[in-house]
N, C-alpha and C positions, 0 to 999 in steps of 0.2 A: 540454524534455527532462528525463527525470526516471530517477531511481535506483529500480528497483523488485524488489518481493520479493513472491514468493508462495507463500500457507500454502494447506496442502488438507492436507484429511481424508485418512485412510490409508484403503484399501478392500482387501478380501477379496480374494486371490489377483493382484495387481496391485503390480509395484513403486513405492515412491515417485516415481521418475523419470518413469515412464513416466505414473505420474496427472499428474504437474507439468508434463509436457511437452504432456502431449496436449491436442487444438484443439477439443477439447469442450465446447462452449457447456451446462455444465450447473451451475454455478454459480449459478445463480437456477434454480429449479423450480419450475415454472408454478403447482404445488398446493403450499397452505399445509400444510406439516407442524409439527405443536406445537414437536417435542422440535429441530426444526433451530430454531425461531423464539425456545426457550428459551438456546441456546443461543449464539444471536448478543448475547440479552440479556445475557447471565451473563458475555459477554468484553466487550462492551461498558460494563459495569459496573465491570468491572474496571477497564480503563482508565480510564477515568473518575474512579476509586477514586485508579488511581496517580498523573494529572494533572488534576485537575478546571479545566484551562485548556485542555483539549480540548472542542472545539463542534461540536455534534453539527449536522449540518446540516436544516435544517427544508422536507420539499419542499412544493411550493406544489402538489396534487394537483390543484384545477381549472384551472392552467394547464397542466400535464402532460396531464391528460387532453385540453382543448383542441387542444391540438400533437398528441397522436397521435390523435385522432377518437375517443376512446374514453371511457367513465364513469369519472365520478368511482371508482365502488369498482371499475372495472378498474385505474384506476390507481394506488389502492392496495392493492391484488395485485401488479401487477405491479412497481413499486418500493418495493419491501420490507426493500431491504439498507439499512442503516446507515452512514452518514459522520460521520465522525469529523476535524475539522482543528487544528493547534494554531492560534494565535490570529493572526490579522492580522498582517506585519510580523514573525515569528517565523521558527522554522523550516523552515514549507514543509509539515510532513509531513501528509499524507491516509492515512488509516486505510477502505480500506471492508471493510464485514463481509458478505458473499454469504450465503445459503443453506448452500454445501459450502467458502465457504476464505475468504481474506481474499488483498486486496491493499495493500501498504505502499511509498507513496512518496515521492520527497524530490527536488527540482531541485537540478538540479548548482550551489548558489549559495554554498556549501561551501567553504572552502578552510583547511589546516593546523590548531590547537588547532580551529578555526569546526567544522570537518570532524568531530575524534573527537568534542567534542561533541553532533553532534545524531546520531552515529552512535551514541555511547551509549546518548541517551534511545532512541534505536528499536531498540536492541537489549534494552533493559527492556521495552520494547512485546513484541518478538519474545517475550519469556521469560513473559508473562503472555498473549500467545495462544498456546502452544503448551502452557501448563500448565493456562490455564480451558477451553481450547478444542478438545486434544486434537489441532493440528495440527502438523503438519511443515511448515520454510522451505524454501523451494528461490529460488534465487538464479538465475536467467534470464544473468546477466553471467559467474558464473560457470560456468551450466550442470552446479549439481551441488546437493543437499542441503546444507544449512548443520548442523555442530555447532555450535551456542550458543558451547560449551562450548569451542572452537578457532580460530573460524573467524573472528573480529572483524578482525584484523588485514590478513584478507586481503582481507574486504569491502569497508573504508578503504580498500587500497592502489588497487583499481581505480576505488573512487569517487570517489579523489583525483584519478588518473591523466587523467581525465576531466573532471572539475571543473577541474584545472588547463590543460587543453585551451582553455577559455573564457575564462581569464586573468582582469584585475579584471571583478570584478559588474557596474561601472558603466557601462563596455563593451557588455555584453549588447543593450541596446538597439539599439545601431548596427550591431550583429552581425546576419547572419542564421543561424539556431541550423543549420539546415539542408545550411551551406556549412562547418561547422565544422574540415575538412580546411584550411583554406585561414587558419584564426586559430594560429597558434602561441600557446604560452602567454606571459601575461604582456607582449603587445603590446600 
């Protein structure tokens, strides 16, 4: 289970909401467009720029295409999007960069200083896609548009509130993540 956020593109007569919410598989688009493909670069760089301990994941395109019955160069057309991980044994967080948005996420493995810490660095994350990339957060847990600029604290409180749900990390293992009504925290 994982903490997750996600940026999209603003679009012509359409509210932020309502693009962030909606069930439209259109986040990868079938046709290469330059200026979307310059653009996953230019955020991707970024980051990069800001933590160069983030590792870009390298796909293996002839076992891809193997698994889906398809060519080599379908299959790279078709995975196109960018992955972005911190490093082994870090914090968790996955960066992917779509076509039209990005998604940012983090395993509830989090708790107290551990918590505002990697909420910060992804909140640096957040402020370098939404400034190289033009997009807006929407918070799925919260169900609403994120200010940068306000909204940190309340990010934390429900990513704690959750996290703390799972009690110690070490736990986790003998847990099944699934039945998670049933772990109080910190048993």
């Amino acid at each position: 289970m994982s903490y997750d956020l996600r940026l999209c593109l603003p679009q012509p007569g359409r509210s932020p909401e309502e693009i962030a919410t909606s069930d439209e598989a259109d986040f990868i688009i079938s046709d290469l467009i330059p200026e979307l493909e310059v653009r996953k670069q230019r955020v991707a760089t970024a980051l990069l720029q800001s933590n160069p301990e983030l590792t870009p994941f390298n796909f293996d395109f002839e076992e891809l295409a193997k698994n889906d019955e398809i060519t080599v160069a379908e299959a790279k057309s078709k995975y196109r999007h960018i992955e972005l991980n911190t490093p082994e044994g870090s914090g968790g967080i996955q960066i992917t960069i779509y076509d039209t948005e990005v998604s940012v996420t983090v395993p509830y493995w989090h708790h107290g200083a551990a918590a505002r810490h990697i909420f910060q660095e992804i909140w640096n994350y957040l402020q370098i896609l939404e400034r190289e990339g033009n997009y807006f957060t929407y918070d799925p847990q919260l169900e609403r548009v994120l200010n940068l600029n306000t909204d940190f604290d309340s990010v934390l409180k429900i990513y704690e509130g959750v996290s703390n749900q799972f009690g110690n990390p070490a736990q986790l293992a003998t847990r099944r993540w699934w039945q998670i009504w049933k772990y109080p925290a910190n048993r």
